[in-house]
MDAnalysis code that builds the backbone (N, CA, C; Angstrom):
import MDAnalysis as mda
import numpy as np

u = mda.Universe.empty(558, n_residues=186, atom_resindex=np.repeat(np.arange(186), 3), trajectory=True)
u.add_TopologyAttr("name", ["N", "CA", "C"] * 186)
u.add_TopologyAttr("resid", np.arange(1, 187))
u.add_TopologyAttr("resname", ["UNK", "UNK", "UNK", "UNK", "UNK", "UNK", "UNK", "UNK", "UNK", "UNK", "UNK", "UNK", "UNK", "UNK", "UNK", "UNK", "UNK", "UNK", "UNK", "UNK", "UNK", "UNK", "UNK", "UNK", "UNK", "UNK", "UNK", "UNK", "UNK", "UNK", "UNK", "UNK", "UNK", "UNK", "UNK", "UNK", "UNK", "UNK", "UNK", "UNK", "UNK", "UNK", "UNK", "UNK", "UNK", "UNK", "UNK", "UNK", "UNK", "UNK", "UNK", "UNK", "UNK", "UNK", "UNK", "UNK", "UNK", "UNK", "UNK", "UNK", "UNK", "UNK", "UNK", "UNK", "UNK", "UNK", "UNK", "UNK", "UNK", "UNK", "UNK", "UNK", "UNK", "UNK", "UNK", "UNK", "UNK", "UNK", "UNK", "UNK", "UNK", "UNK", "UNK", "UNK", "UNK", "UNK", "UNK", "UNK", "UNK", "UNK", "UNK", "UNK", "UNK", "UNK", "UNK", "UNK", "UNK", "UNK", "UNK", "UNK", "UNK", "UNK", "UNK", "UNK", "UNK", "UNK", "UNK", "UNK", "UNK", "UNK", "UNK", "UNK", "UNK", "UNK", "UNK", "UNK", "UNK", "UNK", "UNK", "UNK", "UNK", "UNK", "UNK", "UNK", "UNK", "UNK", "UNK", "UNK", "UNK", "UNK", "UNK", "UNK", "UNK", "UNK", "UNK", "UNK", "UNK", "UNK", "UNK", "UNK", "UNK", "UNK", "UNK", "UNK", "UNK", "UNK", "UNK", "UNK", "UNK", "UNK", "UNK", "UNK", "UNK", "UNK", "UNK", "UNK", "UNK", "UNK", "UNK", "UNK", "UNK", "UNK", "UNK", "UNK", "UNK", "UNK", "UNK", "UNK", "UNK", "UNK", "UNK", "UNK", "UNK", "UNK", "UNK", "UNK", "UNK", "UNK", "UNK", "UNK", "UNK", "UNK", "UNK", "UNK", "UNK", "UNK"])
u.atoms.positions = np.array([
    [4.933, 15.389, 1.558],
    [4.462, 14.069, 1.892],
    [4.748, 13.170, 0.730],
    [4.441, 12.102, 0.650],
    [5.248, 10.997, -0.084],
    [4.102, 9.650, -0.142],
    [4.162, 8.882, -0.729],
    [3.323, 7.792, -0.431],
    [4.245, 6.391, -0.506],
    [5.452, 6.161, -0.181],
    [5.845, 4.856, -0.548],
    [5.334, 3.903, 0.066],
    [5.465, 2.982, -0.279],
    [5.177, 1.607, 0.617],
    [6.086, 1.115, 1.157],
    [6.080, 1.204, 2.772],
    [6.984, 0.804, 3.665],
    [6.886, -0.714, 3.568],
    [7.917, -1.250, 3.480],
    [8.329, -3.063, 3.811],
    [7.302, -3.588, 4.597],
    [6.409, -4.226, 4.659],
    [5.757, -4.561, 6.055],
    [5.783, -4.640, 7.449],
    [7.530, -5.165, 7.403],
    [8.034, -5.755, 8.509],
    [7.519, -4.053, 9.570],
    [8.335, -2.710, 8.513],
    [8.634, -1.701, 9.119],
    [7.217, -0.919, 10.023],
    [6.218, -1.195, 9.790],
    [4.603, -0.906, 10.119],
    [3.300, -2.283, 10.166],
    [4.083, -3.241, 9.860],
    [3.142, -4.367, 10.009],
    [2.509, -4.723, 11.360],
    [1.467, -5.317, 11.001],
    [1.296, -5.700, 12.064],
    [1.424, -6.841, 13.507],
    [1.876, -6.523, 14.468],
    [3.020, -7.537, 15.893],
    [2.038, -8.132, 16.358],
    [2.339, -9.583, 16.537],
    [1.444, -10.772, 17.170],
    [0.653, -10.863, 17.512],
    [0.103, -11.964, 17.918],
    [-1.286, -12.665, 17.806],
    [-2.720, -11.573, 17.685],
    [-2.321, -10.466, 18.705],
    [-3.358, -10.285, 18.505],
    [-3.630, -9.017, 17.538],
    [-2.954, -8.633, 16.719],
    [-2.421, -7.493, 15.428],
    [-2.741, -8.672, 14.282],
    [-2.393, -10.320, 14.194],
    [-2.926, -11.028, 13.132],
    [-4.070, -11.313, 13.197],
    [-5.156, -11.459, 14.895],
    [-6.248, -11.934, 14.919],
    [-7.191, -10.440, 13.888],
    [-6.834, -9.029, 14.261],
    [-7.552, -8.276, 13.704],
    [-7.353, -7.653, 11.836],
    [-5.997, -8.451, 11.647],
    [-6.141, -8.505, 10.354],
    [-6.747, -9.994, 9.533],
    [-7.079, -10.907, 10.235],
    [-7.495, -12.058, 10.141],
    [-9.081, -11.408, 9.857],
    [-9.660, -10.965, 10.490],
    [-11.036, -10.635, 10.729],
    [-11.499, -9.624, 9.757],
    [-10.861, -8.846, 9.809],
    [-10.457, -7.803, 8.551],
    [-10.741, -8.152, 7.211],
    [-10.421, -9.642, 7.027],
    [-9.782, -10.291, 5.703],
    [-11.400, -11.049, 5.981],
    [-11.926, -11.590, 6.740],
    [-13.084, -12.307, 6.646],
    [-14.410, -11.291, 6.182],
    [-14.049, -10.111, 6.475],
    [-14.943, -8.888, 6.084],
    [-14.884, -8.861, 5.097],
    [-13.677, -8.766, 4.609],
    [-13.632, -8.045, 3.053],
    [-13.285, -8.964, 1.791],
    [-13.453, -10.538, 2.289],
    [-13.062, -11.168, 1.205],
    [-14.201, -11.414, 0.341],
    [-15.179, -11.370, 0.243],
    [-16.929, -11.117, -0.247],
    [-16.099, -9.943, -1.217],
    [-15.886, -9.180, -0.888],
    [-15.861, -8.052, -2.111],
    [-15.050, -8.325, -2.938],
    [-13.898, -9.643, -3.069],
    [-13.196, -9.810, -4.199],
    [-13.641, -10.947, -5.010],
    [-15.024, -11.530, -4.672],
    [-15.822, -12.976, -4.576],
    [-15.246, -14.000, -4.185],
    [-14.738, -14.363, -3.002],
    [-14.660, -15.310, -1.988],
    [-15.118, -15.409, -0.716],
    [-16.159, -16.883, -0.978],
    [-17.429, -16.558, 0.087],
    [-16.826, -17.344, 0.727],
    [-18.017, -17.353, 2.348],
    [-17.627, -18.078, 3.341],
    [-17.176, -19.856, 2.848],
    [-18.334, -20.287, 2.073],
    [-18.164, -21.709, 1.895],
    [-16.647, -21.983, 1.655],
    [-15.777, -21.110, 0.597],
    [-14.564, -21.843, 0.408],
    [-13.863, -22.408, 1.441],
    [-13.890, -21.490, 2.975],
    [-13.129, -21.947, 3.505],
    [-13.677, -23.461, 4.033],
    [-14.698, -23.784, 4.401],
    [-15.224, -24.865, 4.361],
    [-15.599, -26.115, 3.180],
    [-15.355, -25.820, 2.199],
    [-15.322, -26.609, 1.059],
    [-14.028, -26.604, 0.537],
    [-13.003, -26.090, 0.859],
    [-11.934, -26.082, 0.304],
    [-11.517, -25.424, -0.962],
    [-10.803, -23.685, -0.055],
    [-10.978, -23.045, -1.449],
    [-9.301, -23.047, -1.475],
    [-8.635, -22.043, -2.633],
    [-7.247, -21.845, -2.715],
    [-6.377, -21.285, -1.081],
    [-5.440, -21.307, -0.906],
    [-4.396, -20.662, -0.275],
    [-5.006, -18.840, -0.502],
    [-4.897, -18.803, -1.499],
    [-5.154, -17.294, -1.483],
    [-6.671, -16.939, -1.235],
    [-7.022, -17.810, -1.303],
    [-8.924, -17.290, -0.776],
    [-8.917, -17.357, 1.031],
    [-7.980, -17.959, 1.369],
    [-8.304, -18.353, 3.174],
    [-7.100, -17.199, 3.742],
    [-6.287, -17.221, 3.245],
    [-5.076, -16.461, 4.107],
    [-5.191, -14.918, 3.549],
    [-5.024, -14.438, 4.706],
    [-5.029, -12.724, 4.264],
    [-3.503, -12.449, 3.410],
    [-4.058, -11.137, 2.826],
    [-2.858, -10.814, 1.637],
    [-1.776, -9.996, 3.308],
    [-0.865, -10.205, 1.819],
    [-0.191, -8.727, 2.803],
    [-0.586, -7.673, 3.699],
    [-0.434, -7.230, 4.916],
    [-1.125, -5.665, 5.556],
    [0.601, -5.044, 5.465],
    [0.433, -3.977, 5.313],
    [1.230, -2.670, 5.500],
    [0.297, -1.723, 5.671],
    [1.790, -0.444, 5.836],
    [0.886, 0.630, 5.748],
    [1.974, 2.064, 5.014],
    [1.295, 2.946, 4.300],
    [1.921, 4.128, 3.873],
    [3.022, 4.867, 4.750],
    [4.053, 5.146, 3.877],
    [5.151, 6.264, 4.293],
    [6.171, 5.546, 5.172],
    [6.809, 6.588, 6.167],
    [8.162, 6.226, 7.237],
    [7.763, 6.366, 8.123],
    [6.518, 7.220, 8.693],
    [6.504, 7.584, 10.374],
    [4.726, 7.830, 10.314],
    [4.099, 7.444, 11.211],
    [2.988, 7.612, 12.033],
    [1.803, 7.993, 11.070],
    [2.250, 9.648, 11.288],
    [1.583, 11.010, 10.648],
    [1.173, 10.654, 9.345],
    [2.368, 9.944, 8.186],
    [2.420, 10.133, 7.110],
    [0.782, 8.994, 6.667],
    [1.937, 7.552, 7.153],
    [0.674, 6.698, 7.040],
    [-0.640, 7.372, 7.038],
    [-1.597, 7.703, 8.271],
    [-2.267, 8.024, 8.392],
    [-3.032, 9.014, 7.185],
    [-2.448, 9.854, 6.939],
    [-2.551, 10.744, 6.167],
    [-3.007, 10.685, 4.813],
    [-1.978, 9.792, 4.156],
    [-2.220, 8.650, 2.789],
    [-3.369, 7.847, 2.696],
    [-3.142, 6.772, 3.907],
    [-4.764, 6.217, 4.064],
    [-5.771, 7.377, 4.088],
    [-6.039, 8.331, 4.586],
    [-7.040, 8.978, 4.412],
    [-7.163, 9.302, 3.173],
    [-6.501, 9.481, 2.399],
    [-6.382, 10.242, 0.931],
    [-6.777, 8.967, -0.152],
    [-6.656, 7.599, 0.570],
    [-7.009, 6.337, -0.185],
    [-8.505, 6.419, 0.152],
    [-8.837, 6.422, 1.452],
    [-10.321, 5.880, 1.648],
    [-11.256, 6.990, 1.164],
    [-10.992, 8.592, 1.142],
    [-11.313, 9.422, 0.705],
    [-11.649, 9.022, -1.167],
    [-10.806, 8.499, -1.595],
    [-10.966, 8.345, -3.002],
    [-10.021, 9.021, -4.033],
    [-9.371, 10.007, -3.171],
    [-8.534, 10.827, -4.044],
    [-7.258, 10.256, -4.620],
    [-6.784, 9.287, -3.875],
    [-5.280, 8.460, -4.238],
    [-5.494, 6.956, -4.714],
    [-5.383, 7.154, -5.944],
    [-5.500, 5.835, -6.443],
    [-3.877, 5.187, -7.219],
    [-2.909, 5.541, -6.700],
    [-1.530, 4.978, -7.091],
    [-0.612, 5.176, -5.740],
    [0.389, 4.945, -6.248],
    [1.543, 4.985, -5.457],
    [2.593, 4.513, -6.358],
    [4.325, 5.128, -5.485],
    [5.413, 5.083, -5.915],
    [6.230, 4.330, -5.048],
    [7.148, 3.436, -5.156],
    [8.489, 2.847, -4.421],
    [9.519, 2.434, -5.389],
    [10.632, 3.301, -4.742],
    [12.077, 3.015, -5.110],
    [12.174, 1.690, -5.101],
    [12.833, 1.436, -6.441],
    [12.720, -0.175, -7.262],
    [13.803, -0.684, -5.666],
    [15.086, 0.076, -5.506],
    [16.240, -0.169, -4.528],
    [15.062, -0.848, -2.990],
    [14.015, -0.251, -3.008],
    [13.541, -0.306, -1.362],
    [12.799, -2.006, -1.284],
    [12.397, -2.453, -2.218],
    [12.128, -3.201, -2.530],
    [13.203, -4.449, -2.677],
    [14.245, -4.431, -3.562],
    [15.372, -5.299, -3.867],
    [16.152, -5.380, -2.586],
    [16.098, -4.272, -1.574],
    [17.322, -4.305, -0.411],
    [16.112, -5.321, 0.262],
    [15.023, -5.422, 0.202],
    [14.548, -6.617, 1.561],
    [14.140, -7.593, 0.285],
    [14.561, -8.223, -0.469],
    [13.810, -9.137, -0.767],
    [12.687, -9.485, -1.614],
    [11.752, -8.497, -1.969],
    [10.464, -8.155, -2.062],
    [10.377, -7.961, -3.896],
    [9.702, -8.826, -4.420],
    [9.365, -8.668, -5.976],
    [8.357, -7.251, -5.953],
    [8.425, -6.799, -7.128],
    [7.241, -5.748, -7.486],
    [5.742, -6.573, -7.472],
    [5.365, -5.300, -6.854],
    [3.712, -5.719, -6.912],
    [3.232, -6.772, -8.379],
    [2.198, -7.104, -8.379],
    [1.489, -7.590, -9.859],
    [0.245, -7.167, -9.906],
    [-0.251, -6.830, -11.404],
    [-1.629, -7.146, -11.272],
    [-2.206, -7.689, -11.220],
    [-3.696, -7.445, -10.026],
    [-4.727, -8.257, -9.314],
    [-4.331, -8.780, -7.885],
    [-3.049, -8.649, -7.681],
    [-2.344, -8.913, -6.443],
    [-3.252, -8.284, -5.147],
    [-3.949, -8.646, -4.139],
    [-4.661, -7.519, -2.655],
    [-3.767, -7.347, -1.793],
    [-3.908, -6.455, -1.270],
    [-3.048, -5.979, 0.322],
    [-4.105, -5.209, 1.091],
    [-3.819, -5.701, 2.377],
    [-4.526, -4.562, 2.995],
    [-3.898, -3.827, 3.802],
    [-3.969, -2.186, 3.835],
    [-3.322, -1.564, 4.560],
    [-4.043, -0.655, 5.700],
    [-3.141, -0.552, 6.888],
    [-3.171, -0.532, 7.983],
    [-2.833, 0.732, 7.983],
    [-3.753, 1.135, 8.986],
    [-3.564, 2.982, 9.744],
    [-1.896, 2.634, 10.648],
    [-1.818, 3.800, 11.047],
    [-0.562, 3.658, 12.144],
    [-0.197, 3.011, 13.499],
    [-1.535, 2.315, 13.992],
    [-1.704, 1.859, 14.768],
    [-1.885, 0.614, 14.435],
    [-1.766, -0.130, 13.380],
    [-1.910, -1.408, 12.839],
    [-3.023, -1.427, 12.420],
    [-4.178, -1.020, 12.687],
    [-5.841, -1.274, 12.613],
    [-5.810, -1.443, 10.959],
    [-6.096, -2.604, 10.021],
    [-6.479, -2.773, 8.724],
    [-7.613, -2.053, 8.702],
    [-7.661, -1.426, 7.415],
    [-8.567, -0.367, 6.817],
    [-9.031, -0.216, 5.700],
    [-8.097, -1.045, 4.655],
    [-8.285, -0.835, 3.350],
    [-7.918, -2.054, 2.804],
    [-8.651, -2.243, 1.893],
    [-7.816, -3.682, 0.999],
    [-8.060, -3.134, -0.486],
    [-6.668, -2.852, -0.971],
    [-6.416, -2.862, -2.250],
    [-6.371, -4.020, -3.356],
    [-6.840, -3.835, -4.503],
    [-6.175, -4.422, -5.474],
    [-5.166, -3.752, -6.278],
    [-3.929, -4.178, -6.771],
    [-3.595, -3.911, -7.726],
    [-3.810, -3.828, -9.319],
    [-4.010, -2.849, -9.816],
    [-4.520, -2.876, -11.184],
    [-3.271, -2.069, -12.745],
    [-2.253, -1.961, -12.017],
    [-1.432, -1.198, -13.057],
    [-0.492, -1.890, -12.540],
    [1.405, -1.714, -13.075],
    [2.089, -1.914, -12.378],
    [3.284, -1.340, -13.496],
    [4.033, -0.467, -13.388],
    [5.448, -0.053, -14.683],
    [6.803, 0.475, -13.609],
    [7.451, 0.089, -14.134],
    [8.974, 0.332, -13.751],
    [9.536, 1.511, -14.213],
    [9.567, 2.599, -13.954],
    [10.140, 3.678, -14.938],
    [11.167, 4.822, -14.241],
    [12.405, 5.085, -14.901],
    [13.271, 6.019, -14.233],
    [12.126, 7.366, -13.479],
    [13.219, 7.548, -12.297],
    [12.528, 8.978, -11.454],
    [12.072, 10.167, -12.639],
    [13.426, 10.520, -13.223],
    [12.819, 11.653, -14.637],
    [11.960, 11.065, -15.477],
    [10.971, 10.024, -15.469],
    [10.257, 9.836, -16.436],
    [8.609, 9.620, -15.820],
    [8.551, 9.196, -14.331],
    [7.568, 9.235, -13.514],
    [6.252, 10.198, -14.181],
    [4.930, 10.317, -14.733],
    [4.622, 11.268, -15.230],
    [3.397, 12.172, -14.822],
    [3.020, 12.979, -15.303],
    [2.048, 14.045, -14.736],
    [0.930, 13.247, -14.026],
    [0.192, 12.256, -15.053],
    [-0.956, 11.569, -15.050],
    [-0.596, 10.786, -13.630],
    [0.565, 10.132, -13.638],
    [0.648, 9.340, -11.955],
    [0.654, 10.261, -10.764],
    [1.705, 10.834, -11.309],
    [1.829, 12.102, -9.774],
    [-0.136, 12.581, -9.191],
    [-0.655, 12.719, -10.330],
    [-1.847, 13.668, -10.097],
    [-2.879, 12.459, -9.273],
    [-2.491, 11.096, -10.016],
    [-3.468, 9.583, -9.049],
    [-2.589, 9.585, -7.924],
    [-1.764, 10.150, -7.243],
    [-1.213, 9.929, -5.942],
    [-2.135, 10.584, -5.246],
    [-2.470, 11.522, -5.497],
    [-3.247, 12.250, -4.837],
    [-3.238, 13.244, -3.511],
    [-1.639, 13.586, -3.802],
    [-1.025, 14.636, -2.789],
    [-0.575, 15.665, -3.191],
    [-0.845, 16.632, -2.523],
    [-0.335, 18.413, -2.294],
    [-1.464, 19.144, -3.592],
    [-0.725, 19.766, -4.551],
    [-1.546, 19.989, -5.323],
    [-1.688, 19.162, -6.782],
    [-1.224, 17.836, -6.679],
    [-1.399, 17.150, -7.938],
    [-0.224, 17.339, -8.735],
    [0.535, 18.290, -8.849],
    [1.147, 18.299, -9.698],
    [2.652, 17.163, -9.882],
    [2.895, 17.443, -11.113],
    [4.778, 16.003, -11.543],
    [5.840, 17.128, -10.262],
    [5.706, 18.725, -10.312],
    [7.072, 19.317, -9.449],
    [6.738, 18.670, -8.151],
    [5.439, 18.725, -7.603],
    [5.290, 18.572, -6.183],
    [5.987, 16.965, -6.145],
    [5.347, 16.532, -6.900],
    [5.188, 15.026, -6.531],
    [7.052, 15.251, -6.843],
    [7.926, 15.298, -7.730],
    [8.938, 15.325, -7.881],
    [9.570, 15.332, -6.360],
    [9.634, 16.747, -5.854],
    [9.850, 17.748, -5.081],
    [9.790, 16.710, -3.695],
    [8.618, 16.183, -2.933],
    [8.116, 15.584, -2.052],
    [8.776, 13.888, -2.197],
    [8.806, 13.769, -3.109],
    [9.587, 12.038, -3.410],
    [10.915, 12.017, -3.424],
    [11.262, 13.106, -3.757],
    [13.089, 13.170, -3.871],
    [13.440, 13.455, -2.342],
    [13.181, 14.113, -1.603],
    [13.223, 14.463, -0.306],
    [12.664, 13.236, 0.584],
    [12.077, 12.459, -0.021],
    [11.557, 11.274, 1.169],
    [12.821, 10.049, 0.752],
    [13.031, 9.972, -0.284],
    [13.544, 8.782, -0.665],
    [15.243, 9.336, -0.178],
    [15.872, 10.641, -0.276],
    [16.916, 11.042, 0.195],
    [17.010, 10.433, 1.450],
    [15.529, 11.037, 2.139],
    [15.544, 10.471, 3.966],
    [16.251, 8.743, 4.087],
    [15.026, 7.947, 3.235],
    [15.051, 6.961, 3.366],
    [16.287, 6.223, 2.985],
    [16.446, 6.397, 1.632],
    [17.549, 5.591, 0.762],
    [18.751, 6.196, 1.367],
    [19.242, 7.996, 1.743],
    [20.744, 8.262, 1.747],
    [20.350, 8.943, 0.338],
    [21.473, 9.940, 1.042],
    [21.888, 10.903, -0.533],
    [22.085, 10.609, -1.391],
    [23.382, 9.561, -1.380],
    [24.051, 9.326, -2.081],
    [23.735, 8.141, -3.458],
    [22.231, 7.256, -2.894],
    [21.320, 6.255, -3.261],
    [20.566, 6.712, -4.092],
    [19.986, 7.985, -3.558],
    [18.994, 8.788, -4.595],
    [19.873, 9.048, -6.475],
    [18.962, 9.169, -6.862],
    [19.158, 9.501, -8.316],
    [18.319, 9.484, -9.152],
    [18.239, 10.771, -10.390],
    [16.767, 11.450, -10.983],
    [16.792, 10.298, -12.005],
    [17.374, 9.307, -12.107],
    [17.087, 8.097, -12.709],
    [17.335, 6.956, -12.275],
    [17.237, 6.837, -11.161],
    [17.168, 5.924, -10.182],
    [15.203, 4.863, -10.875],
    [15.720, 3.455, -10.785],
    [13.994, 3.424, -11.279],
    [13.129, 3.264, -9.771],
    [11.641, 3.674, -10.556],
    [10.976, 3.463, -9.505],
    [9.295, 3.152, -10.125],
    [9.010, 2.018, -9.185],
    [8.012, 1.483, -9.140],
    [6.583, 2.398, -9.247],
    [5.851, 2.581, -10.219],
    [4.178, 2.522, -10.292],
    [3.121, 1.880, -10.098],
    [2.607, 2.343, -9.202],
    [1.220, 1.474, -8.851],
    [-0.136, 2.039, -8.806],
    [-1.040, 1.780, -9.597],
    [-1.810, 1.875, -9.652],
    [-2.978, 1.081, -8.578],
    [-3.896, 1.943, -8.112],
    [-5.045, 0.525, -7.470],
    [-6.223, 1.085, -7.424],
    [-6.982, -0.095, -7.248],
    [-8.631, 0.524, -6.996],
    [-8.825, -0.428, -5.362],
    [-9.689, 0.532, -4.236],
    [-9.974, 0.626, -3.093],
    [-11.243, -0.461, -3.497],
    [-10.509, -1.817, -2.934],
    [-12.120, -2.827, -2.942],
    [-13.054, -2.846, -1.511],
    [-12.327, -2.304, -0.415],
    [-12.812, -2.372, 0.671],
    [-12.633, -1.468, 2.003],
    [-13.470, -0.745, 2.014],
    [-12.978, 0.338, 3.029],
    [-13.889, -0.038, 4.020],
    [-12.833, 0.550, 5.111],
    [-13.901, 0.602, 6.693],
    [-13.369, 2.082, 7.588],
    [-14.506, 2.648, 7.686],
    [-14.656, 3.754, 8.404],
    [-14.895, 3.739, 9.936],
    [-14.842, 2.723, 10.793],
    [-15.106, 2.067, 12.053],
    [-14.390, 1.166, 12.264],
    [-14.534, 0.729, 13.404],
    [-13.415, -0.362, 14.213],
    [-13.603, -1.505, 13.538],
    [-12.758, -2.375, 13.400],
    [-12.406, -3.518, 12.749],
    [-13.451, -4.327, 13.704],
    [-14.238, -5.298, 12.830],
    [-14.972, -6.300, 13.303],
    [-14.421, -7.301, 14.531],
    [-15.173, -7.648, 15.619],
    [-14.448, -7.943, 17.144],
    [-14.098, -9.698, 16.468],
    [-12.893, -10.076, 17.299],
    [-12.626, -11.646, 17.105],
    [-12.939, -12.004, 18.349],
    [-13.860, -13.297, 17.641],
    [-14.054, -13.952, 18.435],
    [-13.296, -15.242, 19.618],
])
């Protein structure tokens, strides 16, 4: 298993009514980053009214799912993406303090991250201490090695991959979890 962060587009969530429940999502959980109701009525920033980013973990269904559990659980507090997966759509590296919230496989928002780390570092240099905050298989740099080289082969092509290929670190802390159905829109 693997934890990258899929593009949005590739697991995001599809119209109106996939934005109304990440909309609602974002009205839940914006209290936990301290932005209260009044801003939107007193006039707060762009980033206090509009939801961050939603994605969600991995390439297919299963994986997502899986990861999020391992986030809301508590055990995965990082993640990895090929610097390439990022640059082929467009997409700057995360920052710190940056939120996202990510979405089970079914779109349903679940989690809203912050970002709190962020380093660029070749595949051979990726290190014990990150592999073990991913929080998959048994913790270890081979697994995590082992499981990332084989996803990013899938993803990137053989020929793309490389043990110094760079790749993105992320660190985060879980500001908002929900264990139940996303709050109903009205």
């Amino acid at each position: 298993m693997t934890d990258e962060l899929v593009e949005p587009a590739e697991h995001a969530a599809e119209g109106p009514v996939d934005d109304l429940r990440i909309a609602a999502f974002w009205q839940a959980a914006r209290g936990h980053v301290g932005f209260g109701k009044m801003d939107q009525v007193l006039g707060g920033s762009t980033e206090d009214v509009l939801a961050p980013p939603a994605w969600s973990f991995g390439d297919n269904p299963a994986l997502a799912d899986q990861l999020l559990t391992l986030v809301l659980d508590g055990r995965k507090t990082a993640t990895s993406t090929a610097l390439v997966e990022l640059t082929d759509v467009g997409l700057e590296t995360p920052r710190v303090g940056e939120l996202s919230i990510v979405t089970d496989s079914a779109g349903e928002p679940r989690a809203l991250l912050r970002t709190t780390q962020v380093d660029v570092v070749p595949f051979d240099r990726v290190s014990a201490e990150h592999a073990a905050a991913e929080g998959e298989d048994d913790l270890t740099l081979e697994s995590w090695q082992a499981q990332h080289e084989t996803y990013w082969r899938r993803v990137l092509g053989d020929d793309r991959f490389s043990t110094t290929m760079d790749v993105v670190t992320e660190r985060f802390e879980l500001i908002y979890p929900t264990t139940g159905p996303t709050p109903a829109v009205d």
